[in-house]
C-alpha positions as CSV (number, residue, x, y, z in Angstrom):
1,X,-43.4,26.8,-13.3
2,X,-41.2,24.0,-12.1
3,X,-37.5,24.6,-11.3
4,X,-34.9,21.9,-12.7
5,X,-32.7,20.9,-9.9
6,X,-28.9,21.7,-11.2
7,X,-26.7,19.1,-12.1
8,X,-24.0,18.1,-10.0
9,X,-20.3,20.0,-10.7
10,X,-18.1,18.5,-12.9
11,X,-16.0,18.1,-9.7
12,X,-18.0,16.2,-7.2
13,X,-19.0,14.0,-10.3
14,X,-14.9,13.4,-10.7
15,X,-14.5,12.6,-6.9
16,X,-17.7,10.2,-7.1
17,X,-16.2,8.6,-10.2
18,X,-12.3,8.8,-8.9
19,X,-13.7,7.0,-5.7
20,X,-15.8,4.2,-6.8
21,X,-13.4,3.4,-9.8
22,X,-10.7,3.0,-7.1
23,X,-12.9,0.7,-4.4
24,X,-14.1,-1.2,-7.6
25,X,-10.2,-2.0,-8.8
26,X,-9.1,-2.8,-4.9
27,X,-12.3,-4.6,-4.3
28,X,-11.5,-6.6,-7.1
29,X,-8.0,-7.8,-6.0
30,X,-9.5,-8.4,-2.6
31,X,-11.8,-10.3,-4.1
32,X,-9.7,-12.4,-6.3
33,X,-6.8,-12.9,-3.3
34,X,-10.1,-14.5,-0.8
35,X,-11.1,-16.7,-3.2
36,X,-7.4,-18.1,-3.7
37,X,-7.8,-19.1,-0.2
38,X,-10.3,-21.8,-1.2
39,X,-9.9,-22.5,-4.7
40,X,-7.7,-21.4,-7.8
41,X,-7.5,-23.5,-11.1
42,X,-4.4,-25.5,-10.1
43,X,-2.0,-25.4,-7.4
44,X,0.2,-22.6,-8.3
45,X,3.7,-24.9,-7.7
46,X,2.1,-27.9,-9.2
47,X,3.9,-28.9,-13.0
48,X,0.5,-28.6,-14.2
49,X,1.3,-28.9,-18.7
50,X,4.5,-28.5,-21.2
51,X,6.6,-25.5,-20.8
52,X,5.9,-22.1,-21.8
53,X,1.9,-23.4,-23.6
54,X,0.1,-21.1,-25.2
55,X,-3.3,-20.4,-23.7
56,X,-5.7,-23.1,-23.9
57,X,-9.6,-24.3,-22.4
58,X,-6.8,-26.1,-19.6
59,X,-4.5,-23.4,-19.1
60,X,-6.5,-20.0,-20.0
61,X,-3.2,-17.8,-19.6
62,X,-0.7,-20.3,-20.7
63,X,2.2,-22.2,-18.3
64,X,5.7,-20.7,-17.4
65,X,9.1,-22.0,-18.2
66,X,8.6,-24.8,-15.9
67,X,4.8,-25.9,-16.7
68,X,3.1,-24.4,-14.1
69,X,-0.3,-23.0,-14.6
70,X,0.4,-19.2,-15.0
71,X,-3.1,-17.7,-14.5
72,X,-3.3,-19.7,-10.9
73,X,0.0,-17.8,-10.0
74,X,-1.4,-14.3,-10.8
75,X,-4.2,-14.8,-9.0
76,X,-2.2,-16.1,-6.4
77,X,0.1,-13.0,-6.9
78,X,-2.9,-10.4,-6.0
79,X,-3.1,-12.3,-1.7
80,X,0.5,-11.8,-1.6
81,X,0.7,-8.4,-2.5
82,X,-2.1,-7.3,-0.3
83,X,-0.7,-9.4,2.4
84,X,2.6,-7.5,2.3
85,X,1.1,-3.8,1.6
86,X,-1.4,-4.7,4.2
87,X,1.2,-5.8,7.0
88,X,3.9,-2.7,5.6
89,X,1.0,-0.1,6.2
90,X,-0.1,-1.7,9.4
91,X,4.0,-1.7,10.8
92,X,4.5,1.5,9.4
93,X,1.6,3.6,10.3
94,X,2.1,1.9,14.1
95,X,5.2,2.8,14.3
96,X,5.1,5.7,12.4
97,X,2.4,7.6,14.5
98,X,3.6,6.7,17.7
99,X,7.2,8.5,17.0
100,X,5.2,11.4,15.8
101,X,2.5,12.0,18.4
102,X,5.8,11.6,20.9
103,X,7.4,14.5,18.6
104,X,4.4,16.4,18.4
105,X,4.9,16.4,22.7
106,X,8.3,16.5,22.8
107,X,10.5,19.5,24.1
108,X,11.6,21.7,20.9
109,X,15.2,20.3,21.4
110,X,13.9,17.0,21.1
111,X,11.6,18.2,18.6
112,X,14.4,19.5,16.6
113,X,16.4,16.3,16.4
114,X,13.8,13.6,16.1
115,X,12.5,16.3,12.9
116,X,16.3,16.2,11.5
117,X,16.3,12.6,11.8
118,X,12.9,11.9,10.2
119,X,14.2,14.2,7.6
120,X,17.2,12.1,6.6
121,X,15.0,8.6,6.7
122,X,12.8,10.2,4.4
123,X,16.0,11.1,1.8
124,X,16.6,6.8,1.2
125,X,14.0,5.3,-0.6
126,X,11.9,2.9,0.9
127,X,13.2,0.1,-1.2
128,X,16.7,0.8,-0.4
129,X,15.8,0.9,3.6
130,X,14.0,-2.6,2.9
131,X,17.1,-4.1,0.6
132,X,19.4,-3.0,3.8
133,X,16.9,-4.7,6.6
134,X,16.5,-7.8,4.0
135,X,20.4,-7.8,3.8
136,X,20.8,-7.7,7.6
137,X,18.2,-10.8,8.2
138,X,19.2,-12.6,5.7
139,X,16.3,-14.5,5.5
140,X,14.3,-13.2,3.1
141,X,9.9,-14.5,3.5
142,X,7.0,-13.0,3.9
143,X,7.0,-11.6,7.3
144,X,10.6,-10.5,6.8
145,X,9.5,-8.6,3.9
146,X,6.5,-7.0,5.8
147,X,8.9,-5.9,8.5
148,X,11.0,-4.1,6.0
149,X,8.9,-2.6,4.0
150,X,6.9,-1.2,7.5
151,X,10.1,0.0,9.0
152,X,10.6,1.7,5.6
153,X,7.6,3.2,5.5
154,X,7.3,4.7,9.1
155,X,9.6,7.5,8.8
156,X,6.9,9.6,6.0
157,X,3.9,8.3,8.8
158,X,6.1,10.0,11.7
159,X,6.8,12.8,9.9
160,X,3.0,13.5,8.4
161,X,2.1,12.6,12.3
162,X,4.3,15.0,13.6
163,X,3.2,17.9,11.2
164,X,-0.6,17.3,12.3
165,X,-0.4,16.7,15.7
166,X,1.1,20.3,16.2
167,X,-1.1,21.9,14.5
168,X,-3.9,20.5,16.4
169,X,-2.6,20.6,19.8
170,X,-2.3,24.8,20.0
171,X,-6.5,24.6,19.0
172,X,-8.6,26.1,22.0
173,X,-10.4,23.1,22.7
174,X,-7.1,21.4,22.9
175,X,-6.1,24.0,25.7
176,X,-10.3,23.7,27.3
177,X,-9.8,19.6,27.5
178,X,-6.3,20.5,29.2
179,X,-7.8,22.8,31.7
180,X,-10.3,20.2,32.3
181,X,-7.7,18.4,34.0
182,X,-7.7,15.7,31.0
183,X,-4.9,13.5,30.7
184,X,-2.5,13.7,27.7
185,X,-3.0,10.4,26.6
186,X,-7.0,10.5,26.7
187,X,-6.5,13.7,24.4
188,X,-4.6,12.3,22.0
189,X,-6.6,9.3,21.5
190,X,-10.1,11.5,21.8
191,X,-9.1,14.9,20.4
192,X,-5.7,14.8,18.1
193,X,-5.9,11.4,16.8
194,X,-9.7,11.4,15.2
195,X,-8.5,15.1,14.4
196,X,-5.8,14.2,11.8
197,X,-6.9,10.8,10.6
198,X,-8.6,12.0,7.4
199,X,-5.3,13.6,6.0
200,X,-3.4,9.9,7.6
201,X,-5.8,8.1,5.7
202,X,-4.7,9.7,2.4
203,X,-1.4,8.8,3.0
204,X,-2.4,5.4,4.1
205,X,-3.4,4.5,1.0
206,X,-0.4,6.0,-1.2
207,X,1.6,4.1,1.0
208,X,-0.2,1.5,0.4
209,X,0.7,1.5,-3.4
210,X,4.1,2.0,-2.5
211,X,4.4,-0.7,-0.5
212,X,2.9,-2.8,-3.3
213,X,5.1,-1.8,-5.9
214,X,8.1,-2.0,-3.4
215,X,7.6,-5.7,-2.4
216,X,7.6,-6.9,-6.3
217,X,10.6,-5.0,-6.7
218,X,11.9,-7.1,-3.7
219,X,10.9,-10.2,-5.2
220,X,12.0,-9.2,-8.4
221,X,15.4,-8.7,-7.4
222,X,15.1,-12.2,-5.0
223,X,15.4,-10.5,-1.9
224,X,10.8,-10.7,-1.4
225,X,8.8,-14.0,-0.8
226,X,10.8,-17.1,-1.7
227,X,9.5,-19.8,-3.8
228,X,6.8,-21.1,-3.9
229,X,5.4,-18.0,-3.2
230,X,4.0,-16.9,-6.7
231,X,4.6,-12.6,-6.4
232,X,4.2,-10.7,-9.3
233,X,7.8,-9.6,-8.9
234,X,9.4,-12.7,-9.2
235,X,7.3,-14.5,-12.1
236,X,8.3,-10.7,-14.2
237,X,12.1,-11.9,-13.0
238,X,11.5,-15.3,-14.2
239,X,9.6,-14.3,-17.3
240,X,12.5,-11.9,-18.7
241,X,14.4,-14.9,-20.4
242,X,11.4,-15.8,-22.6
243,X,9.6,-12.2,-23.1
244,X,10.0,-12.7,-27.2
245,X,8.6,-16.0,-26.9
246,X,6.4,-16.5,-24.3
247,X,5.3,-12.6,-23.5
248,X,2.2,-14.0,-21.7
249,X,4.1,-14.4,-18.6
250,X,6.0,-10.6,-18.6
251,X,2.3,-8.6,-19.6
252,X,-0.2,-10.2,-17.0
253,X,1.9,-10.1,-14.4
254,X,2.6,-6.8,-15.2
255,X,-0.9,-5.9,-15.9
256,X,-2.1,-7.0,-12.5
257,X,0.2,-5.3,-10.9
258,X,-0.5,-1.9,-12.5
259,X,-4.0,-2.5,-11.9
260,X,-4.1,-2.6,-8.3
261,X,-1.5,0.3,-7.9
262,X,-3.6,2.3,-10.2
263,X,-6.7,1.5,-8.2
264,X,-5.1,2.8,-4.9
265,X,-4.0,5.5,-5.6
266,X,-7.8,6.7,-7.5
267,X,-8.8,5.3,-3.8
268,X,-6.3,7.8,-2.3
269,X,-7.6,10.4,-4.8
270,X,-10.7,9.9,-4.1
271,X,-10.2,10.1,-0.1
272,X,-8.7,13.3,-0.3
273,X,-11.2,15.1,-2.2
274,X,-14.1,13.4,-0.1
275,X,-11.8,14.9,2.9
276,X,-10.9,18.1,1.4
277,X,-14.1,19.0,-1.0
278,X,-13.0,23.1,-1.1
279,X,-9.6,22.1,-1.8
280,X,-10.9,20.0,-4.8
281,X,-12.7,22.6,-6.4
282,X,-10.0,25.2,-6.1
């Protein structure tokens, strides 16, 4: 008699489903912001039609208050905001796990302090830290954003860092490579580094969505890319005024940008059940 092979749990289906709906979402901003680089329907600063048209065969999502093709601007929207989560995450994880390998080896005085003042980083928001290092440029673009949110960011890295470092460096093969005569820095990058990457990848990636989210709050509130940088934070500032009329320009916008947080953070999901498949079940 033949035996049926059983059907894969309920939850390894989930954390199949939870990943690939999450790399199909990001994928498909990524996508969307490479092809911008060559080609979108019209420039996105160009007075393209009449103010505030209706979507037509020209315009398929309608024009803003000043005639500009609106579809070309979201699309525009989704390179921008993975330009700025990219280059946040990038600053912040840099800077992030550098303080907190050096914790993880500093002297429990040291230790104490640098873990007090992660702690009180960690208490502001990371849009408040970024409004603060916006205000101090004064000069808000791209790059300036990028900075801010990073340096925003890199306290949560530092302290995850921190956290994981320690717990792999009292391991025994921590304490073999050591008697080894291995040098500190060739354990961290061979031994505690690939060792604690899984759970920094997880947060990667929910920063990630922060960061995204953060930057059109920036650029909703002016202080993000200037004009004629088309971010989804700023058209939602400059589609309040005409959300009865026009409500084309509030909802895409909006609906992009929900899209790609939701799809980072099922890519985050996803990650940490692939890392942690026990934990998932439980």
């Amino acid at each position: 008699m033949s035996t049926l092979l059983p059907s894969p749990p309920i939850e390894r289906r989930r954390r199949s489903w939870t990943l690939s709906a999450g790399l199909a979402l990001v994928g498909l901003h990524a996508a969307v912001a490479l092809l911008t680089l060559v080609w979108t329907p019209f420039d996105p600063a160009e007075l393209a039609g009449g103010r505030l048209e209706a979507p037509n065969w020209i315009h398929w999502a309608g024009t803003d208050r000043l005639g500009r093709d609106l579809l070309s601007q979201i699309l525009v929207g989704s390179r921008i905001a993975l330009l700025v989560g990219t280059g946040a995450v990038l600053v912040g994880a840099l800077v992030g796990v550098t303080l907190g390998t050096l914790a993880a080896f500093a002297s429990r005085t040291l230790d104490d302090a640098l873990a007090a003042a992660l702690d009180i980083l960690i208490a502001f928001p990371t849009l408040l830290i970024a409004m603060l290092v916006v205000a101090v440029t004064q000069s808000p673009s791209l790059s300036t954003a990028i900075l801010a949110l990073g340096l925003g960011l890199s306290a949560i890295f530092a302290r995850l860092t921190r956290i994981l470092a320690k717990r792999v460096l009292v391991l025994d093969f921590i304490t073999a490579a050591r008697t080894c005569g291995t040098s500190w820095p060739r354990i961290v990058l061979t031994h505690v580094l690939p060792n604690i990457w899984p759970a920094l990848s997880v947060a990667v990636a929910l920063q990630f969505g922060l960061a995204v989210i953060a930057e059109a709050s920036l650029s909703y509130l002016g202080l993000g890319a200037p004009p004629p940088n088309s971010s989804w934070g700023r058209l939602l500032q400059e589609a309040q005024g005409t959300v009865f009329t026009a409500p084309l320009g509030a909802v895409l916008p909006g609906l992009a940008l929900v899209s790609l947080v939701i799809g980072i953070n099922l890519l985050a999901d996803g990650l940490r059940e692939r890392g942690d498949p026990a934990g998932a079940q439980r």
